[in-house]
C-alpha positions in Angstrom: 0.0 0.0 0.0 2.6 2.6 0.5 4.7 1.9 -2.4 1.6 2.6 -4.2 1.1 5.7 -2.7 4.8 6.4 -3.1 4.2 5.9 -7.0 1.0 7.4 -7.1 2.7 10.7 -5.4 5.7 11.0 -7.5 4.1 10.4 -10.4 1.5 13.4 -9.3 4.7 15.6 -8.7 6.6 15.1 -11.9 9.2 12.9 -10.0 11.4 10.6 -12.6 13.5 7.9 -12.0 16.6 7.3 -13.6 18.3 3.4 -13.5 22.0 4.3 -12.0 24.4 1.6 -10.9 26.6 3.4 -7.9 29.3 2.3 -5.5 30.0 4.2 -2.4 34.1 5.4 -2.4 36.2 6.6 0.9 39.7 7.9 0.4 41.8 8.7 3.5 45.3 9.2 4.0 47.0 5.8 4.0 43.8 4.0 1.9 43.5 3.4 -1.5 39.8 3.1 -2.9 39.6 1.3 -6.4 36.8 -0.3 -8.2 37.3 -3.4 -9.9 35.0 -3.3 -13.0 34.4 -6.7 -15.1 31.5 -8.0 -17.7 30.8 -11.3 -15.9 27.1 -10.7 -17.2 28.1 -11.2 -21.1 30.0 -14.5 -20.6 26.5 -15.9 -20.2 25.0 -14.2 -23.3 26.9 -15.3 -26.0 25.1 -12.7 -28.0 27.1 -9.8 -25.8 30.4 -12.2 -25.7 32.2 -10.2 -28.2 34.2 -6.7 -26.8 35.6 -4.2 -26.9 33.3 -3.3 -24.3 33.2 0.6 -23.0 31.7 2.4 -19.4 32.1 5.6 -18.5 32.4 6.5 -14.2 31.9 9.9 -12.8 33.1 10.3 -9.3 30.8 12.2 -6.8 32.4 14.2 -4.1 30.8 14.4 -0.9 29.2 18.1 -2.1 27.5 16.0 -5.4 30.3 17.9 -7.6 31.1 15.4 -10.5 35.4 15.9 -9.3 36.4 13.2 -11.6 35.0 10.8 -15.0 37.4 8.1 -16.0 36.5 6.1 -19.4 37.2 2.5 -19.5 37.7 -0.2 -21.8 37.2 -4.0 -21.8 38.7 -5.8 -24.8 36.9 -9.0 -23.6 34.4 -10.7 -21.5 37.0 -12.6 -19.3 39.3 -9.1 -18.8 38.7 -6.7 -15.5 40.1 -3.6 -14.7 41.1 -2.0 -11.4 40.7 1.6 -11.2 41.6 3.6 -8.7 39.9 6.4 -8.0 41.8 10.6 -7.1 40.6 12.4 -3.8 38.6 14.3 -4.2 36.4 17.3 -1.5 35.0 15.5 1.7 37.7 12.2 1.3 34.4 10.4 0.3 30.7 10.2 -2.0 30.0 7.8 -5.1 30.5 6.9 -8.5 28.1 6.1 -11.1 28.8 3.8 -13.9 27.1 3.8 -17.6 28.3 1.5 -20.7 28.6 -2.0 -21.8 28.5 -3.7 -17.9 26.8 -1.5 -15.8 23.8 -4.5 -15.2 27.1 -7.0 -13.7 27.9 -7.0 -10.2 30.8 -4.2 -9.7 33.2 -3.8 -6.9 34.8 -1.2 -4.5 37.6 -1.6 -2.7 39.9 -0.3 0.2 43.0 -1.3 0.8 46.2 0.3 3.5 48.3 -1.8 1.8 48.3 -4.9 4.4 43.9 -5.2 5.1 42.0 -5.2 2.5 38.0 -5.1 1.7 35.6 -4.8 -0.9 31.4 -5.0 -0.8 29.8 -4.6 -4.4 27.4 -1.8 -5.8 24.1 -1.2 -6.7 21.8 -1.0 -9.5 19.1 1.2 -8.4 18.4 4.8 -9.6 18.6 8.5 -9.3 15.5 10.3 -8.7 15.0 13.7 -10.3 12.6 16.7 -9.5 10.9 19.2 -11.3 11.6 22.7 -10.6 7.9 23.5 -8.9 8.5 20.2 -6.5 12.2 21.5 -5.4 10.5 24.5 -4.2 7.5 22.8 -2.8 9.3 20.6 -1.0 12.4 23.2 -0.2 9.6 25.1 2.0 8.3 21.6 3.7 11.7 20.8 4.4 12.7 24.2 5.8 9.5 24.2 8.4 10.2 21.1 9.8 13.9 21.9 10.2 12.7 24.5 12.5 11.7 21.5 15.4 14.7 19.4 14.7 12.6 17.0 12.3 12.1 16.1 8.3 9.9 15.0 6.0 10.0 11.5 6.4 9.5 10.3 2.5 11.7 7.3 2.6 12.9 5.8 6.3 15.8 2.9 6.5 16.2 1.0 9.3 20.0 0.0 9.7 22.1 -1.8 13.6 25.1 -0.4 14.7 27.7 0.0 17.1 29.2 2.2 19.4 32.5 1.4 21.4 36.2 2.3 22.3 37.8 -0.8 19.7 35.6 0.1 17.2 32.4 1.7 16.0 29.9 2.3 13.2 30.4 4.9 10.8 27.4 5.4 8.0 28.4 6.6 4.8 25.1 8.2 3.5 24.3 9.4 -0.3 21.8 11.6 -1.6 20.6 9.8 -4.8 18.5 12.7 -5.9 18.8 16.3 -7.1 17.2 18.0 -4.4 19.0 18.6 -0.8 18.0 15.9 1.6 17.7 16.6 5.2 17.8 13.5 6.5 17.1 13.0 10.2 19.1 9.8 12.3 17.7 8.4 15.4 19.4 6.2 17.4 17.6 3.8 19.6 19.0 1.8 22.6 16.7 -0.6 24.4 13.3 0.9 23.1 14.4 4.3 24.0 16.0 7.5 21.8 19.2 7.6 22.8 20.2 10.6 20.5 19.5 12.1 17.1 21.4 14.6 14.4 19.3 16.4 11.6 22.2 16.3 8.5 21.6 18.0 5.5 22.9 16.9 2.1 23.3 19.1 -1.0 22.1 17.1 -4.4 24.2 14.1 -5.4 26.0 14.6 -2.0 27.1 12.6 0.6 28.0 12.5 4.0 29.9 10.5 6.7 28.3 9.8 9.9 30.2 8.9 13.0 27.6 7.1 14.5 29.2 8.2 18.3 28.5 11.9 16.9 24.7 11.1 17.4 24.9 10.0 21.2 26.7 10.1 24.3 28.1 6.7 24.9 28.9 7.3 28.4 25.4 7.1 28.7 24.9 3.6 27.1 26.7 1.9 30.8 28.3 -0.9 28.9 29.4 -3.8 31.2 33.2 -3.4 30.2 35.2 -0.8 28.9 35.8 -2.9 25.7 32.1 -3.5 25.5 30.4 -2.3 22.0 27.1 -1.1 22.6 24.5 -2.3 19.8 21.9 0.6 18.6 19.2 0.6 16.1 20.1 3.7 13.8 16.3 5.3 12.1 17.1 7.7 9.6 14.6 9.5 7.8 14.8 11.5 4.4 13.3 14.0 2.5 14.0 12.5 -0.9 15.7 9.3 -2.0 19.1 8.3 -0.2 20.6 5.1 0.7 23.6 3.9 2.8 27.0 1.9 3.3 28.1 0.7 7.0 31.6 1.6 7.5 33.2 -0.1 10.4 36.5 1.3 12.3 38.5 0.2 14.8 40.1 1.5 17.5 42.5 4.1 15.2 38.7 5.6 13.8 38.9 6.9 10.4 42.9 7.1 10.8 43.2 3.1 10.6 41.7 0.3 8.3 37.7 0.2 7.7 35.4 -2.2 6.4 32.9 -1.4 4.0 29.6 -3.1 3.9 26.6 -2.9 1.2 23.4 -3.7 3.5 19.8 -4.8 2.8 
């Protein structure tokens, strides 16, 4: 029922959606972010076997600046090529990726030259606004700023953690071209332990250091190496989605994990 008021509304508005395949990227000094791009998908259509194959990728910064496009080339369906992306503002945002293989599963990686991860991206889409809605829904979004809150059209639901070894960070993206005030709750045994009211320009992104949002004194874990496990509500304007980044003990100066989540 409400993805069929969800439809119903953005069709009423003039909203269109745009199929993107995106992959979250964090550079930090020390870490090398690549992508690792491939056409698995064509060595099971023979009719797409053939290359060269071609994709463009435009890097995101964390205001929704396109800082970088990088055109690559497969010759065949068996090659893969790792790119590695250039810093760019913020240390962190998202790529998009158009061609040949953007329906196969692509991959992002970090690596401090010993650790190493990788999660894969997503083939979703970008949601565009017509003039009249930005400013329809610039003045909703500006009144409810003035009590701390947002207008809640999409709501994700995501567990984290809090501790001295290692915490969650969230790396959120703003798939649309409208500024998303996005609102994150954190809960802690059924009650609010804390919440942060972030605003993202269009195509931006922004890291959250989940510890930002509350005061983990306050949490009473039963040992000082004790994680504390929240349930993190955030709540947006327009159409975002997240990455869990996980740090250690060293936070954002020492190896992370990067997670695609459900």
């Amino acid at each position: 029922m409400t993805g069929s008021l969800r439809s119903f509304a953005r069709r009423l508005l003039g909203v269109a959606r745009h199929p993107t395949y995106y992959l979250p990227w964090i550079i930090r000094p020390g870490l090398e972010c690549a992508l690792v791009l491939s056409n698995v998908e064509a060595r099971f259509k023979p009719e797409y076997a053939s290359g060269p194959f071609h994709a463009s990728v435009v890097q995101y910064d964390a205001r929704g600046a396109p800082a970088h496009v990088y055109a690559v080339s497969l010759q065949t369906s068996t090659e893969s090529v790792e790119l590695p992306l250039k810093p760019a503002e913020g240390g962190w945002g998202f790529v998009t990726v158009s061609g040949d293989f953007a329906q196969s599963d692509l991959y992002v990686t970090l690596s401090d030259g010993r650790d190493y991860t990788a999660t894969h991206g997503r083939g979703e889409f970008v949601e565009e606004y017509p003039r009249l809605t930005r400013l329809l829904l610039a003045a909703a979004r500006g009144a409810a700023s003035l009590v701390g809150r947002t207008v809640p059209v999409f709501t994700r639901n995501q567990y984290v953690f809090v501790g001295p070894e290692s915490r969650s960070h969230v790396l959120l993206m703003n798939l649309s071209n409208v500024t998303n005030s996005i609102r994150a709750v954190l809960d802690a045994d059924g009650r609010v332990a804390g919440s942060r009211l972030l605003r993202l320009p269009p195509m931006g992104s922004r890291l959250l250091d989940v510890a930002t949002v509350v005061d983990v004194a306050s949490l009473a874990p039963g040992r000082p190496s004790d994680s504390a496990v929240l349930r993190l509500r955030l709540e947006g304007n327009a159409w975002f989605n997240l990455y869990l980044v996980g740090a250690g003990p060293l936070d954002l100066a020492g190896p992370l994990s990067l997670m695609h989540v459900k």
